[in-house]
GULUM-314315 format. One record per residue (C-alpha): x, y, z. Coordinates in steps of 0.02 Angstrom, whole numbers. Example, Ala and Ser with C-alpha at 12.3 -4.5 7.8 and 13.67 -1.06 7.14 Angstrom:
// GULUM-314315
KOLRO  615  -225  390
KOLRO  684  -53  357
// end
This chain:
// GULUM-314315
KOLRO  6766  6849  10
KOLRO  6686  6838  -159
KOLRO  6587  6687  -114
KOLRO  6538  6764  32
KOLRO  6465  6892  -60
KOLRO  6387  6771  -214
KOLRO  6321  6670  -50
KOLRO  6222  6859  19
KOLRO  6175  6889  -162
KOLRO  6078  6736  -167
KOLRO  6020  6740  -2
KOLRO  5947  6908  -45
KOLRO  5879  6850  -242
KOLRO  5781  6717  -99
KOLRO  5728  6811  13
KOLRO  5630  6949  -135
KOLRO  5578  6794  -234
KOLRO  5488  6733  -69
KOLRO  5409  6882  -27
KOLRO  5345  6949  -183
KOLRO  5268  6799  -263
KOLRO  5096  6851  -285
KOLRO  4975  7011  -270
KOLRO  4993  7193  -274
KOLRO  5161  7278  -295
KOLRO  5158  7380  -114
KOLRO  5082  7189  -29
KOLRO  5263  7145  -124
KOLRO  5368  7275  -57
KOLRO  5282  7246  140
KOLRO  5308  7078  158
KOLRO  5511  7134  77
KOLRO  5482  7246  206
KOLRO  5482  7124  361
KOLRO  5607  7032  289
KOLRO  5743  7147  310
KOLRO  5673  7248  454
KOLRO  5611  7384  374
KOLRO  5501  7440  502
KOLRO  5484  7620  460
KOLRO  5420  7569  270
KOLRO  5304  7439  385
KOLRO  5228  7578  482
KOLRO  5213  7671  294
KOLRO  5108  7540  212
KOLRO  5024  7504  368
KOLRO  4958  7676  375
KOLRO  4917  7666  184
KOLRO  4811  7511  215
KOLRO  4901  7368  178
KOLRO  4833  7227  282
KOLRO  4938  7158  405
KOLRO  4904  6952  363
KOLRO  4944  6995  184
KOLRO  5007  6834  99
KOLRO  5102  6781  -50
KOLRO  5062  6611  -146
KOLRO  5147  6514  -33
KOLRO  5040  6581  111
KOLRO  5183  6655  197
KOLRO  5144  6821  279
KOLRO  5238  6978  328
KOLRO  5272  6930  508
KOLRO  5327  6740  462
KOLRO  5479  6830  367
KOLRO  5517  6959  482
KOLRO  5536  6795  598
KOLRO  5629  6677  468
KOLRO  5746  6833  447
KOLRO  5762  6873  666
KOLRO  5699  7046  640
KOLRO  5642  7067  823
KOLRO  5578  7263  812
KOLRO  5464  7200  651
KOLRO  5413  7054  724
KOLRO  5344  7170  878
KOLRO  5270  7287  756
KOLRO  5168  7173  652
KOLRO  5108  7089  816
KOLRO  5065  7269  887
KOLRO  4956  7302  712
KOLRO  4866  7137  721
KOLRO  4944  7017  655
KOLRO  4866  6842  655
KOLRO  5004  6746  764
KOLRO  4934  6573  712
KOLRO  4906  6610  508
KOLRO  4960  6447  417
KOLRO  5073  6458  258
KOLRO  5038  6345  128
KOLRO  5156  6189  196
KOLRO  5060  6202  374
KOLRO  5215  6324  448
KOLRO  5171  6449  555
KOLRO  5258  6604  645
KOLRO  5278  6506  783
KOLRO  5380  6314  688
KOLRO  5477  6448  583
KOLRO  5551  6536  743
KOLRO  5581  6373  817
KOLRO  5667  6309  644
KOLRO  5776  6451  659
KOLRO  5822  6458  837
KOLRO  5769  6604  894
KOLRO  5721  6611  1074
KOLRO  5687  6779  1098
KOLRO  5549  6785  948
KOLRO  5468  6613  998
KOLRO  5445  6714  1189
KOLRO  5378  6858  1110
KOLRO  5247  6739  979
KOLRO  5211  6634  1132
KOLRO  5143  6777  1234
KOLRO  5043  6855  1092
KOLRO  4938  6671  1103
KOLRO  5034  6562  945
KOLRO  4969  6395  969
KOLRO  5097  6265  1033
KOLRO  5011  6100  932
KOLRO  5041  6189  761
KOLRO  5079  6064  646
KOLRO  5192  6059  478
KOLRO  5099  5942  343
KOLRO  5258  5830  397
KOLRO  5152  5821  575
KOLRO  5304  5922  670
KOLRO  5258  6056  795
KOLRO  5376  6180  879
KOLRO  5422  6067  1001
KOLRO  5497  5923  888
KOLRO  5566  6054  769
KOLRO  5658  6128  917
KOLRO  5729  5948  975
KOLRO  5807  5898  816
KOLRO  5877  6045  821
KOLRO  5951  6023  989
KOLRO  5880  6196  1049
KOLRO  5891  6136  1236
KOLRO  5845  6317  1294
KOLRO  5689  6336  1195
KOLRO  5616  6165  1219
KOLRO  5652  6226  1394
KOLRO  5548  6365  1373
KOLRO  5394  6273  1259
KOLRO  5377  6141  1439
KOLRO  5371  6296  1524
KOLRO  5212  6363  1408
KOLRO  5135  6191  1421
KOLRO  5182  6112  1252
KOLRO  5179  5924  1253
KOLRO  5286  5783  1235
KOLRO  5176  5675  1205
KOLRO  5151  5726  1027
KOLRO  5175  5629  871
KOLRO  5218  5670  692
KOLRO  5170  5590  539
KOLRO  5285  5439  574
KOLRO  5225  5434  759
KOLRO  5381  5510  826
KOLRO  5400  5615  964
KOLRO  5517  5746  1001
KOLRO  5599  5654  1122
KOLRO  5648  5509  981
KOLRO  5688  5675  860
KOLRO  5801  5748  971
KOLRO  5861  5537  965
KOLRO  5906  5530  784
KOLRO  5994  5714  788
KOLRO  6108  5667  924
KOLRO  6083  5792  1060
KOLRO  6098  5728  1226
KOLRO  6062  5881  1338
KOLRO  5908  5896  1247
KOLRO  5849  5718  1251
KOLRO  5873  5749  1461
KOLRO  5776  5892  1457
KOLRO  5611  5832  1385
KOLRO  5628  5678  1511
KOLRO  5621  5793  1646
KOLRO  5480  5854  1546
KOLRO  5385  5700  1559
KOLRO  5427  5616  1360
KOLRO  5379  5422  1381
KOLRO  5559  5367  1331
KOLRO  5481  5182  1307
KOLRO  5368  5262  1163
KOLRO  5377  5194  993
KOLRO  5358  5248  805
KOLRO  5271  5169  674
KOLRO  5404  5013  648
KOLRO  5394  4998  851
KOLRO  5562  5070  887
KOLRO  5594  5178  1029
KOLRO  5722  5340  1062
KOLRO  5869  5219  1103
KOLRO  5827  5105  947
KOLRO  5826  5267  862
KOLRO  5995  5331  950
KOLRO  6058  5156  893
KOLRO  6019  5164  719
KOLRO  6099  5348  707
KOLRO  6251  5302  791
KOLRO  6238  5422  928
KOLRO  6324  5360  1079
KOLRO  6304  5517  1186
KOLRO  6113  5514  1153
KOLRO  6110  5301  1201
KOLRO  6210  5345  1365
KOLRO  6073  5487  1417
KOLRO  5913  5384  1376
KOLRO  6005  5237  1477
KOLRO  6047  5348  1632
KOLRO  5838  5410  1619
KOLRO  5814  5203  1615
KOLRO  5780  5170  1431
KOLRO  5767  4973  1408
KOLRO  5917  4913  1343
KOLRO  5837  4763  1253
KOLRO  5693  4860  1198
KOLRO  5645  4776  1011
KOLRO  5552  4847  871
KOLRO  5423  4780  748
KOLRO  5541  4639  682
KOLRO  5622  4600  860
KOLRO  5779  4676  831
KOLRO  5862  4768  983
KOLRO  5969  4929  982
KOLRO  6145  4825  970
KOLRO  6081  4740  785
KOLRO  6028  4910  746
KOLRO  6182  4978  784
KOLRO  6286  4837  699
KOLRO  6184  4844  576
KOLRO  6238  5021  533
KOLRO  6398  4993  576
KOLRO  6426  5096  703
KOLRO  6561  5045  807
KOLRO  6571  5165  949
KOLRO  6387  5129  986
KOLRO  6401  4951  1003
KOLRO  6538  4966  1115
KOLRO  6449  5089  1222
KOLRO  6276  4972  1233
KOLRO  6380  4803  1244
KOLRO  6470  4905  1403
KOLRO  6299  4943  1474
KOLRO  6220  4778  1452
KOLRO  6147  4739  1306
KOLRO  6095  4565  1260
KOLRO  6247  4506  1150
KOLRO  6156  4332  1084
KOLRO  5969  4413  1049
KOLRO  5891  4355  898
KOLRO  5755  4445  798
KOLRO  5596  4395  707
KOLRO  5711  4332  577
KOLRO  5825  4239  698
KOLRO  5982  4376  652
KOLRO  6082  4414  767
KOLRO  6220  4569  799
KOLRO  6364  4433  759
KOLRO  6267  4405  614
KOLRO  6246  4576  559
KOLRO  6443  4615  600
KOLRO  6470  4483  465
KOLRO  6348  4547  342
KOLRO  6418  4732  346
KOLRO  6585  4635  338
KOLRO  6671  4740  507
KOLRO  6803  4660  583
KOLRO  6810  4772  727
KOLRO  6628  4740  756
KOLRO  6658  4549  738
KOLRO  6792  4548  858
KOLRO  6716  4654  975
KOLRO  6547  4565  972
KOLRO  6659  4384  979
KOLRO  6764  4451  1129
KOLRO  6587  4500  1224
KOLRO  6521  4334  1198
KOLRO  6450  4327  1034
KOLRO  6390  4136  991
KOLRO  6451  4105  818
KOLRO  6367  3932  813
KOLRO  6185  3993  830
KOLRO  6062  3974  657
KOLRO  5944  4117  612
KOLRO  5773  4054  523
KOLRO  5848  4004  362
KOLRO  5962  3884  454
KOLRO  6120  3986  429
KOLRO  6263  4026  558
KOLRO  6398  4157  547
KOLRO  6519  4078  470
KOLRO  6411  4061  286
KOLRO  6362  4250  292
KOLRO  6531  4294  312
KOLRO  6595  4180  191
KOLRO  6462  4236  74
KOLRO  6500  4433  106
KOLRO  6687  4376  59
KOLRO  6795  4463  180
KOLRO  6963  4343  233
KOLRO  6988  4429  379
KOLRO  6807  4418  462
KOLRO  6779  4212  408
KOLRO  6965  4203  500
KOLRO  6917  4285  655
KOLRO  6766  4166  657
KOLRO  6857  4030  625
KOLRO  6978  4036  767
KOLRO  6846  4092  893
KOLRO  6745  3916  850
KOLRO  6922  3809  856
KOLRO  6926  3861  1031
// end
């Protein structure tokens, strides 16, 4: 109980230091104000003058916190006095990315039909619809296709929502903006797609719902490598098995001539090994500096792995 209480102490110490850095005391005590739904001092300093799009340093306004807080009835007010729905703060936020940051469906409605522009952009290139994917908010990206927002959008690193909602793991999410129309084939800025992304996170659930939508399985990225060396590579075990189970290419090399084997041995995973070896695995092939399997492993040091190698090569 007491560090529940240190934890709303500090919350609160937040929330005032937010609001009140910068201008006049009573801009100060509005933009408090929205914070904590105080829409009856709102309506006060409205009255007196204050202006509604008021902003601290930061460029965060009264209605932004009344929406990073889910104060619904001060969020309506502000919008009924004025209040500029697309105002940027100083990182690029606006009402509109906060409410989807937080989750709250019911406020992103509300902003929507007051006009808030769906391509907002954070300085990190996110708008409300990749900030709602990596959050897994299934409903809300649900209702952002409904207001038009795109999937075809692309953030700083020329990902999409489609490959955010990827890396975070969130299946029903990743199926949803498919139905929306997301390219799943598209690719960031090292030329991987959602599934290499998927891959490289680990997330089995999110590879087995951009396979059902028909995701290439032997999609590679920049350097050739597929989803199965990214996964390897990362050691993720439960991935593999799901994409070696669906069809993935066990023998692929990339641009370097690795290959998952390869990786298996350099993370030193006998499970992966043996998994990878019992699939089909080739532990006689070279990669480009004329190494096989059986060196890396030797050379990560790991009995058990150069063993398993060994006997699959004796047979």
């Amino acid at each position: 109980m007491k560090f529940i209480k240190i934890v709303a102490l500090l919350v609160g110490i937040a929330l005032v230091y937010t609001a009140i850095a910068g201008d006049s005391e009573k801009e100060k005590e509005f933009r408090v104000a929205a914070g904590v739904g105080d829409v009856e001092t709102l309506e006060r300093l409205l009255d007196e003058g204050i202006p509604v799009d008021t902003a601290n340093k930061f460029g965060v306004t009264a209605l932004m916190m009344a929406i990073q807080n889910d104060n619904l009835e001060a969020t309506a007010l502000l919008l009924a006095r004025g209040a500029n729905v697309n105002a940027e703060a100083s990182e690029g936020c606006t009402a509109l990315t906060f409410a989807a940051e937080n989750g709250h469906d019911a406020l992103t409605a509300l902003l929507l039909e007051r006009g808030a522009d769906l391509n907002a952009k954070t300085r990190a290139g996110w708008d409300a619809m990749m900030i709602a994917a990596r959050y897994g908010l299934t409903d809300m990206v649900d209702q952002l296709l409904y207001k038009g927002a795109s999937t075809a959008s692309r953030d700083n690193n020329q990902r999409t929502a489609l490959m955010h909602a990827a890396e975070k793991g969130h299946p029903e999410t990743i199926s949803m903006l498919i139905k929306g129309g997301s390219d799943i084939e598209a690719r960031d800025k090292n030329g991987a797609t959602a599934l290499l992304v998927a891959a490289d996170k680990g997330n089995a659930a999110s590879i087995d719902a951009l396979l059902d939508a028909g995701a290439d399985i032997n999609a590679v990225d920049q350097d050739g490598a597929t989803a199965l060396i990214w996964a390897v590579g990362q050691d993720h075990l439960p991935a593999a098995e799901r994409l070696i189970y669906r069809g993935a290419e066990v023998n692929h090399q990339d641009a370097d001539g690795i290959t998952a084997l390869m990786e298996a041995a350099s993370v030193r995973s006998e499970d992966l090994v043996y998994l990878l070896l019992r699939n089909g695995a080739d532990p006689k092939m070279l990669d480009n500096a004329g190494r096989d399997v059986h060196a890396i492993a030797k050379k990560r040091r790991n009995k058990r792995v150069v063993s398993l190698l060994k006997e699959a090569s004796d047979h």
